[in-house]
N, C-alpha and C positions, 0 to 999 in steps of 0.2 A: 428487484422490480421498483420502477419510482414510484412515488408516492406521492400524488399532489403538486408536481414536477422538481420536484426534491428526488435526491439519486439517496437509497439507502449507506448506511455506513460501510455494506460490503459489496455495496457497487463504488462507492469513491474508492475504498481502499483498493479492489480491482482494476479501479482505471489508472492510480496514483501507480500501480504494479508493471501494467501495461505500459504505461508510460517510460518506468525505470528502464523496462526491454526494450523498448523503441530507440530509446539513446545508447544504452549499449549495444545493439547491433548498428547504429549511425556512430558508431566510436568505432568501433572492428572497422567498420565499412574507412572509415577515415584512416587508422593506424593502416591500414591496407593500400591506402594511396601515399603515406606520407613514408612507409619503408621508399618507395621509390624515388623519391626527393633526393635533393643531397643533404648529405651528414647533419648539419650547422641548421637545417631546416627542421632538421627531424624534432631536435631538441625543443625548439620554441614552439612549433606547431603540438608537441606532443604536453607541454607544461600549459597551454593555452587549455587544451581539450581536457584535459585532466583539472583544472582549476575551472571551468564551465562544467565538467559531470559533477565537482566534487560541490558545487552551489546548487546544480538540479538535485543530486541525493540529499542534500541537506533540507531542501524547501520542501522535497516530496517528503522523507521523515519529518519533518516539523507538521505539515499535512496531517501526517496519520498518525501522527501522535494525540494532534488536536481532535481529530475526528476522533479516535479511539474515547479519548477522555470525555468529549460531548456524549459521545453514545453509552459508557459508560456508566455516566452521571443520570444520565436520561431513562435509563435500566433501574438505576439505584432508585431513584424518582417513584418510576412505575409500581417497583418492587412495594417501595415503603408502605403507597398508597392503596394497591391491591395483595396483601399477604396470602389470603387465596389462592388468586391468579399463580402467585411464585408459586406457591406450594403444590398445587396441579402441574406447573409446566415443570417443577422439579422431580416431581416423580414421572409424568410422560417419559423427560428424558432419561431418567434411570431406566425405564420399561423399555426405552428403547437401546441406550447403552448394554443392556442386557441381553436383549433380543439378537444385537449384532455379533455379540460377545459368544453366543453360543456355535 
């Protein structure tokens, strides 16, 4: 859910996801018109596409890496400042890892 028009960490990282599937089914969709090509086409069109996905996966993993580490850091933050807070939501979650577990 956003937040103050900021997307949570695991909405970025969902769109960063969605995103990766949107290219690779316009890649399918592409290797799919370029079998039909002639031969000598195939090659260049297919090292083009391939060296364009292999900059989007890179940018999208650089994305959620950084994201990861912001939110991360922003956890650890939280943490330090409210020990409490950790220690209630670390047992909720046991109570609930439990709960599922049965």
């Amino acid at each position: 859910m956003a937040r103050n028009g900021h997307l949570s960490g695991a909405e970025e990282l969902l769109r960063d996801f969605s995103a990766l599937r949107a290219d690779f089914a316009a890649l399918s969709k592409d290797f799919s018109k370029i079998r039909k090509n002639a031969p000598h086409q195939i090659s260049e069109e297919f090292n083009s596409r391939v060296d364009d996905l292999k900059e989007r996966v890179e940018r999208t993993a650089d994305s959620i890496a950084t994201t990861a580490e912001q939110k991360l850091d922003s956890a650890q933050s939280f943490f330090e400042g409210h020990p409490a807070a950790a220690l209630g939501g670390a047992f909720m979650l046991g109570l609930l890892v439990a709960k599922l577990m049965k």
